[in-house]
C-alpha positions as CSV (number, residue, x, y, z in Angstrom):
1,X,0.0,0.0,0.0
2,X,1.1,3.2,-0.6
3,X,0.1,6.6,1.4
4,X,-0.4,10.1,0.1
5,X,-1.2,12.8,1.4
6,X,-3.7,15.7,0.0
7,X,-5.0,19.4,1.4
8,X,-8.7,20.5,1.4
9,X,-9.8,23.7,1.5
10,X,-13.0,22.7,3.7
11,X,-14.2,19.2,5.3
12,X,-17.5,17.4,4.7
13,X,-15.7,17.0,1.0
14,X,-14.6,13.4,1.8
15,X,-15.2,10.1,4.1
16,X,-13.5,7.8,5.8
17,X,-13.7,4.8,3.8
18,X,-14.7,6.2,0.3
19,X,-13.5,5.4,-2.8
20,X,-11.4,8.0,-4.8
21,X,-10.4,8.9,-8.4
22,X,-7.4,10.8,-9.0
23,X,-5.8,12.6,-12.1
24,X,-2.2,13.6,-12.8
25,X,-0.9,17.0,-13.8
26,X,2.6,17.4,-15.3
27,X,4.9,20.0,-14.0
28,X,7.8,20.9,-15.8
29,X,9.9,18.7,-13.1
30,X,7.4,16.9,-11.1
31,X,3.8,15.5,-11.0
32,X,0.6,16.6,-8.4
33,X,-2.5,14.7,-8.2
34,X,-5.7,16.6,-7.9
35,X,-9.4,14.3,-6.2
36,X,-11.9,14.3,-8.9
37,X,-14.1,16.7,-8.7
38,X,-11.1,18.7,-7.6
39,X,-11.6,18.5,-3.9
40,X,-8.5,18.2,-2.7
41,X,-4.8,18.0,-4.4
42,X,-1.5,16.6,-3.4
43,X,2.1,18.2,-3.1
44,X,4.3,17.7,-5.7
45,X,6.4,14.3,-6.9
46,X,9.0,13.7,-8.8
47,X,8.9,11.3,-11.6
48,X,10.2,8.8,-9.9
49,X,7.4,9.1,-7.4
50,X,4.6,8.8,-10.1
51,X,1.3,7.4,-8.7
52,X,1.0,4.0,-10.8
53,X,-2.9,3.5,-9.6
54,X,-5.8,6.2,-10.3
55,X,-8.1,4.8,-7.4
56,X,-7.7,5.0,-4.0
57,X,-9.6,4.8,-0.6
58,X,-9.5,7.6,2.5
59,X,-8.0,6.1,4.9
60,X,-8.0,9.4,7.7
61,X,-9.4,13.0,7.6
62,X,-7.4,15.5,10.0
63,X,-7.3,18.7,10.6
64,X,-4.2,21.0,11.3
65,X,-3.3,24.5,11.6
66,X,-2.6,24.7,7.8
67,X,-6.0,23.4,7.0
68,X,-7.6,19.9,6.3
69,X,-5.8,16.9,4.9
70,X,-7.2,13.6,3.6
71,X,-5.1,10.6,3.9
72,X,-5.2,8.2,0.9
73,X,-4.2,4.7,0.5
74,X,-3.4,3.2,-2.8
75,X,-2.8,-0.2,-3.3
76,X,0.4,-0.2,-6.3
77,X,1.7,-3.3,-4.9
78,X,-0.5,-5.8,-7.3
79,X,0.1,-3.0,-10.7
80,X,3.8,-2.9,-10.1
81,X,4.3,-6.9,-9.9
82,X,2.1,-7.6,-12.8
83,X,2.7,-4.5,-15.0
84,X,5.9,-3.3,-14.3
């Protein structure tokens, strides 16, 4: 499983438990994901940290001093062995 990590500007957007679509934005050196319907997006990666899998589950909501963050597990491990 992997774990990312991605800011909201407001909570009630997202549930413990739900399922999650993501999309990928190129940078000119690095990647961000952004929640579809754009409610929350992640910092930036590097190539070599490209998200392999496009659906994940929240796995925790919490809320800090810079805002609201959505925890989201993705499960790469079964893509990468048979894929890549």
């Amino acid at each position: 499983m992997r774990e990312m990590e991605f800011k909201m500007e407001r909570t009630g957007l997202l549930e413990v438990g739900q399922q999650v679509t993501v999309t990928e934005s190129q940078l000119p050196t690095s990647y961000y994901y952004t929640i579809v319907p754009a409610v929350a997006m992640s910092k930036n990666y590097p190539s070599y940290q490209r998200l392999v899998s496009r659906t994940g589950r929240v796995k925790a909501i919490h809320t800090t001093p810079r805002g609201y963050y959505a925890q989201i597990e993705f499960d790469e491990e079964d893509i990468r062995e048979d894929g890549q």
